[in-house]
C-alpha positions as CSV (number, residue, x, y, z in Angstrom):
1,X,20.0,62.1,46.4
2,X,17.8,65.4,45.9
3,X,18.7,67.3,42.9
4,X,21.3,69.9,43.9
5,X,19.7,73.9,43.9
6,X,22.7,76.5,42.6
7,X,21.7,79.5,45.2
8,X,24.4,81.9,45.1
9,X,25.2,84.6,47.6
10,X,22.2,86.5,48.9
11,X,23.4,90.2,49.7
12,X,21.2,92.0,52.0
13,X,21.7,95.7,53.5
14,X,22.6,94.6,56.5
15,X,23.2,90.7,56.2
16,X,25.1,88.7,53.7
17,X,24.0,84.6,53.4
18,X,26.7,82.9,51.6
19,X,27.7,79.1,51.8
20,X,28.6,78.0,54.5
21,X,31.9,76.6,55.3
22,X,34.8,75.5,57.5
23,X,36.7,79.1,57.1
24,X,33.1,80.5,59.2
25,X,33.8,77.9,62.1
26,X,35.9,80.3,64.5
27,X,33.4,83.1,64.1
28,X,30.7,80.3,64.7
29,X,32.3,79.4,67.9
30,X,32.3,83.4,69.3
31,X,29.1,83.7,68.2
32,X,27.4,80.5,70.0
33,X,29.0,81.5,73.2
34,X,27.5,85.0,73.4
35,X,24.3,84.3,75.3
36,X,23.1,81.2,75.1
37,X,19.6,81.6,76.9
38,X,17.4,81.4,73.6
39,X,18.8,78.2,72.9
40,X,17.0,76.1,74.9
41,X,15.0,74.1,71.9
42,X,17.4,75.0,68.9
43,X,20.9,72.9,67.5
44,X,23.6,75.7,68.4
45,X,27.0,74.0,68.2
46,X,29.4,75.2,71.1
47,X,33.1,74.9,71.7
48,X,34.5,71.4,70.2
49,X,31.5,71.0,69.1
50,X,31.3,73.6,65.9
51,X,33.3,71.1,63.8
52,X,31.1,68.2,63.8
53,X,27.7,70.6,63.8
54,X,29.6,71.7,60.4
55,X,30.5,68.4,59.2
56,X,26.6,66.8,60.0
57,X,25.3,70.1,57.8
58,X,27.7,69.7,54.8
59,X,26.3,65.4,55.3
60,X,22.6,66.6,54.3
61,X,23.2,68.2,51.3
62,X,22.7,65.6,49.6
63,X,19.6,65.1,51.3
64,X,18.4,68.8,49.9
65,X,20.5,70.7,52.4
66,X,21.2,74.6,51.3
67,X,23.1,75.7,54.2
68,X,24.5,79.6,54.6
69,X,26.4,81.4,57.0
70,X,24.6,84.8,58.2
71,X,27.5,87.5,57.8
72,X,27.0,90.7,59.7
73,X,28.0,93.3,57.1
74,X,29.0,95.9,59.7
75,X,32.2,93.8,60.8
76,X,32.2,91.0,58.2
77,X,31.5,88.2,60.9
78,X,29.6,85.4,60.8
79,X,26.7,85.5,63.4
80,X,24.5,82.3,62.9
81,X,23.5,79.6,60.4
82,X,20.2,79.5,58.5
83,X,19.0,76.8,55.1
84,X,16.8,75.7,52.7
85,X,15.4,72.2,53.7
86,X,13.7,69.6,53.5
87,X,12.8,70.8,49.6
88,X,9.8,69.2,48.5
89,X,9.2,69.1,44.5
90,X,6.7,68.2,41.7
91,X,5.7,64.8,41.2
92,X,7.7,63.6,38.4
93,X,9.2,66.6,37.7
94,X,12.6,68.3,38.9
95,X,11.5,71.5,39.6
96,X,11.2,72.8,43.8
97,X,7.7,73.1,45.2
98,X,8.2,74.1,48.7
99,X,10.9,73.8,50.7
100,X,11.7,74.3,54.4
101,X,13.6,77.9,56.1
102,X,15.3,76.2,59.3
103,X,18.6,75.5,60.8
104,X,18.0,79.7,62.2
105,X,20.2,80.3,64.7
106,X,22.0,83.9,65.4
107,X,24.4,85.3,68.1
108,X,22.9,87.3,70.4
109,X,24.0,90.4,69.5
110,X,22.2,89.9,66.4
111,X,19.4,88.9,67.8
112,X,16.7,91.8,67.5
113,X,18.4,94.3,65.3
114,X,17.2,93.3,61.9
115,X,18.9,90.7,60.7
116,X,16.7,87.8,61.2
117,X,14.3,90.1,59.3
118,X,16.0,90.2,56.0
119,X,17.7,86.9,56.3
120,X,14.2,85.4,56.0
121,X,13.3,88.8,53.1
122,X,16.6,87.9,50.9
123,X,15.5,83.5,51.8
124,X,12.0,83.7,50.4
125,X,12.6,86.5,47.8
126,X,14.5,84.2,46.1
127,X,12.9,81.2,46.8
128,X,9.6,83.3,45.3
129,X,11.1,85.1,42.5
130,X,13.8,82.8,41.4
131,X,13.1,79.4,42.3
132,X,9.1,80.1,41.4
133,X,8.2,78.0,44.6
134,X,4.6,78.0,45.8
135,X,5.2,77.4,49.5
136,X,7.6,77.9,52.1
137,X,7.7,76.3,55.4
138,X,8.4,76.9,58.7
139,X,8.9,74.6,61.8
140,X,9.6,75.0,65.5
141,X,9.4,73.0,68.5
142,X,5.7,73.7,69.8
143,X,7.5,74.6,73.1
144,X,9.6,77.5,71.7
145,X,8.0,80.7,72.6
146,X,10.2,82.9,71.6
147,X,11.0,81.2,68.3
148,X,7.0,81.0,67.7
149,X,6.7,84.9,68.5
150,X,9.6,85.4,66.0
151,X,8.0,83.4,63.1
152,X,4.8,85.5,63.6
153,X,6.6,88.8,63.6
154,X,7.6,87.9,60.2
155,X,3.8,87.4,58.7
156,X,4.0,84.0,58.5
157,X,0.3,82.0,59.1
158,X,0.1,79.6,61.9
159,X,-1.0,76.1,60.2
160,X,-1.3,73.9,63.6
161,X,0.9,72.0,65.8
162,X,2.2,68.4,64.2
163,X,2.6,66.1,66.9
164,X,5.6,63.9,67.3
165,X,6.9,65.0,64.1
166,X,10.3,66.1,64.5
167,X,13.9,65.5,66.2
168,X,13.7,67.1,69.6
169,X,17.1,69.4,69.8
170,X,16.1,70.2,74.0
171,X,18.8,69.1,76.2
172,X,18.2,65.6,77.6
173,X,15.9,64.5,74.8
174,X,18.4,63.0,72.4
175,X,16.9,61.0,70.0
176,X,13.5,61.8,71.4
177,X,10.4,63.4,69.1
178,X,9.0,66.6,69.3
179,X,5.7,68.7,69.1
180,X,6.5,71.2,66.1
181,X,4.2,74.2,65.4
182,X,4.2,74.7,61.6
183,X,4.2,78.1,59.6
184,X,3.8,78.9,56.2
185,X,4.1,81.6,53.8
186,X,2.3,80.8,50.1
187,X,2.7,82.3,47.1
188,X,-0.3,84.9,46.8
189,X,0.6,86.2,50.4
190,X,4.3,87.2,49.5
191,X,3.7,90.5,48.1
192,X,2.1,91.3,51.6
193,X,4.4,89.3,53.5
194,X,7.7,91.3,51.4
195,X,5.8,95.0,52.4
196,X,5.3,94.1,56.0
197,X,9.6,92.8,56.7
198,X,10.5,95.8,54.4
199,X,8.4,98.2,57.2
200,X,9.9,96.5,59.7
201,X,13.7,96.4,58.6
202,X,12.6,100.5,58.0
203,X,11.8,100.5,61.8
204,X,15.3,99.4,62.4
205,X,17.1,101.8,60.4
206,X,17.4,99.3,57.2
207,X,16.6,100.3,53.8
208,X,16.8,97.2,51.6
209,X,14.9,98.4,48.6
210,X,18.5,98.7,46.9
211,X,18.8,94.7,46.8
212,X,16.2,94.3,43.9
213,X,13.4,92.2,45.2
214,X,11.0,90.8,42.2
215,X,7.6,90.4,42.4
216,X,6.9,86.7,42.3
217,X,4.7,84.3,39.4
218,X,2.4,81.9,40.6
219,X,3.3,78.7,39.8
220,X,0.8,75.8,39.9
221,X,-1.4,78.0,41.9
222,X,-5.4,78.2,41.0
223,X,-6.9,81.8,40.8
C-alpha cells in the first residue's frame, strides 16, 4: 500500500476538484454521453457502466490513487474526472517525488472553455507548492492527437514516446499494450509553466489570481 496523500479540495475560478465519489455518478453519467467523439483512446465510463468505472477508481487508492471530480462552478455539476497517480517517492523516504496527472476526462461542453486549463493550474500548484514535488508527469496514448495537442497547450515538454508501456483504453484492445507519449513539467519550469495557463485562462475570460498560487522550492534539485 502507497502512503495515503491528504489533498483537500482545490477551488479554482472556474472549476472546483474535490473527491470524488458515488453522490457525482448521475452527473458523471450526463456528462459522458454528451459527445463522445474525443474518446476514442481515453476510459470514459457510459451508462451502467459509471458505477463500476467508480468502484475500479476508489480500488487504486491504495495503490496511490488521488482521484477528483471536476465541478463546473457555473451550475455546480460534475463534468469529468481527473488524479494524482502513479506517485513516485524518495528512496527510503515517505515523502512524494513525482507523481502522475491522468485519469482527464471532461464533458464536452467543457471541453475548450478553460477548465482543463486550471484543473491542471490548481493540480500542479499544489503538487509544486504544497507537496514540494520535483516532477510531474504526463501520459497519453501516442495515438491521441488531440490529447497530445492538449498536453502541449499547457507548456508541458515532450519527453519521447515509451513503447508498449501502458494499458491500451481504445475500443477492441482490451487487455492489449499501448504506445504512450510522455510529458513532463519539472520544478524550475513551473514559474513559466504557472504564467503561460494563467494568460491563457485570461484569454478565456478567467482570472484565477484570487486562488493564491505559491511560488514553489526546489526540492532535491541541483542549481
Amino acid at each position: 500500500m502507497q502512503p495515503q496523500i491528504d489533498v483537500p479540495v482545490l477551488e479554482g475560478a472556474q472549476v472546483r476538484l474535490e473527491p470524488l465519489s458515488a453522490l457525482h455518478a448521475g452527473d458523471l453519467t450526463a456528462a459522458a454521453e454528451e459527445d463522445r467523439i474525443s474518446y476514442d483512446f481515453t476510459l470514459v465510463p457510459r451508462g451502467s457502466e459509471v458505477n463500476g468505472y467508480l468502484d475500479s477508481q476508489f480500488a487504486r487508492i491504495p495503490q496511490g490513487l488521488i482521484p477528483f471530480a471536476q465541478i463546473r462552478r457555473s451550475d455546480g455539476r460534475a463534468v469529468g474526472c481527473t488524479a494524482y497517480w502513479d506517485p513516485r517517492y524518495w528512496p527510503g523516504r515517505r515523502d512524494l517525488r513525482a507523481p502522475e496527472i491522468g485519469f482527464t476526462w471532461l464533458a464536452a461542453s467543457a471541453q475548450g472553455t478553460g477548465i482543463n486549463s486550471e484543473a491542471k493550474l490548481l493540480l500542479m500548484d499544489h503538487a509544486f507548492a504544497s507537496l514540494q514535488v520535483s516532477r510531474i508527469d504526463i501520459k497519453t496514448d501516442a495515438r491521441n492527437t488531440r490529447s497530445r495537442r492538449a498536453i502541449e497547450a499547457l507548456g508541458a515538454t515532450f519527453e519521447g514516446v515509451l513503447r508498449n508501456w501502458s494499458m491500451s483504453w481504445a475500443p477492441g484492445e482490451e487487455g492489449l499494450l499501448r504506445d504512450s507519449a510522455m510529458y513532463s513539467v519539472i520544478a524550475q519550469d513551473w514559474n513559466a509553466v504557472k504564467s503561460h495557463l494563467i494568460a491563457r485562462l485570461a484569454r478565456h475570460g478567467v482570472d484565477p489570481l484570487p486562488t493564491g498560487y505559491q511560488t514553489p522550492q526546489l526540492p532535491g534539485v541541483l542549481n
